[in-house]
N, C-alpha and C positions, 0 to 999 in steps of 0.2 A: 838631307840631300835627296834630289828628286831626279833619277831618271826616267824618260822616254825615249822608246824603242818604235819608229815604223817601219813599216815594208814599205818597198815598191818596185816598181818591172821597167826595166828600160829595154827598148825593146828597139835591135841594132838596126842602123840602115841596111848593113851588110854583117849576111851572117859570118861568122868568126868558124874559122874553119883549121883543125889542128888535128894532127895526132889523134887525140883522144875523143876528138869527134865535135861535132857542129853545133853552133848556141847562135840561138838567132836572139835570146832574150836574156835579162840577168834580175836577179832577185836582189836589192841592196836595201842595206839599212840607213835610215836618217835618224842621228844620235840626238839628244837632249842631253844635258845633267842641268840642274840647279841646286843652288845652294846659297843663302843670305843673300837673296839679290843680283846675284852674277851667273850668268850662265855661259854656257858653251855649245858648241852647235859640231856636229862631225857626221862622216857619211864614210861606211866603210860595205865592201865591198867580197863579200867574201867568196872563196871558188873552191873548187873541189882539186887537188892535186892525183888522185885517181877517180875513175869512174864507179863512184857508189849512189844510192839513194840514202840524202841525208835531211833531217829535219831540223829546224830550227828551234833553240829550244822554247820552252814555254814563254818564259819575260819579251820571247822576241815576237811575238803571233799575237795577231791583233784578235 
Protein backbone atom coordinates (compact mmCIF):
# COMPACT_ATOMS: atom_id res chain seq x y z
CA UNK A 1 0.00 0.00 0.00
CA UNK A 2 1.25 3.48 -1.08
CA UNK A 3 0.21 6.54 0.38
CA UNK A 4 0.61 10.29 -0.65
CA UNK A 5 0.36 13.24 1.35
CA UNK A 6 0.43 17.06 -0.39
CA UNK A 7 -0.04 20.52 0.77
CA UNK A 8 -1.54 23.22 -0.59
CA UNK A 9 -3.07 26.89 0.24
CA UNK A 10 -6.34 28.10 -0.78
CA UNK A 11 -6.45 31.23 -0.41
CA UNK A 12 -10.15 32.88 0.26
CA UNK A 13 -11.79 35.44 -1.86
CA UNK A 14 -13.23 36.79 1.47
CA UNK A 15 -11.48 36.45 4.43
CA UNK A 16 -13.53 34.31 7.12
CA UNK A 17 -13.99 36.18 10.03
CA UNK A 18 -15.17 34.47 13.48
CA UNK A 19 -14.63 34.54 17.01
CA UNK A 20 -11.41 33.08 17.18
CA UNK A 21 -10.11 35.32 14.54
CA UNK A 22 -9.50 35.85 10.69
CA UNK A 23 -8.07 33.38 8.00
CA UNK A 24 -7.68 34.72 4.82
CA UNK A 25 -5.85 31.38 3.58
CA UNK A 26 -6.02 27.52 4.58
CA UNK A 27 -3.51 24.87 4.53
CA UNK A 28 -5.19 21.43 2.99
CA UNK A 29 -4.18 18.05 2.29
CA UNK A 30 -4.62 16.06 -1.16
CA UNK A 31 -4.91 12.34 -0.15
CA UNK A 32 -3.37 9.30 -2.45
CA UNK A 33 -3.41 5.58 -1.17
CA UNK A 34 -2.66 2.82 -3.58
CA UNK A 35 -2.79 -0.43 -3.49
CA UNK A 36 -2.81 -3.57 -6.42
CA UNK A 37 -3.93 -1.21 -8.87
CA UNK A 38 -6.87 0.68 -7.30
CA UNK A 39 -6.49 3.87 -5.82
CA UNK A 40 -8.35 6.60 -4.04
CA UNK A 41 -8.11 10.16 -4.16
CA UNK A 42 -9.48 12.53 -0.85
CA UNK A 43 -8.89 16.05 0.22
CA UNK A 44 -9.15 16.81 3.87
CA UNK A 45 -9.11 19.76 5.38
CA UNK A 46 -8.06 20.26 8.72
CA UNK A 47 -8.49 23.42 11.39
CA UNK A 48 -7.66 24.24 14.45
CA UNK A 49 -10.72 24.16 17.13
CA UNK A 50 -8.63 26.65 19.58
CA UNK A 51 -5.99 29.06 18.79
CA UNK A 52 -2.57 27.33 18.93
CA UNK A 53 0.46 27.05 16.74
CA UNK A 54 0.28 23.62 15.26
CA UNK A 55 2.57 21.45 12.81
CA UNK A 56 1.88 18.96 10.66
CA UNK A 57 3.24 16.04 11.10
CA UNK A 58 6.31 14.71 9.27
CA UNK A 59 4.62 11.99 6.51
CA UNK A 60 2.53 15.28 5.89
CA UNK A 61 5.48 17.98 4.85
CA UNK A 62 6.65 17.91 1.58
Amino acid sequence: MQLTVETFTVHKKFALRISRGTEVKSTNLWLRIEQESIEGWGEASPFQSIAIDQKLPAYCQN
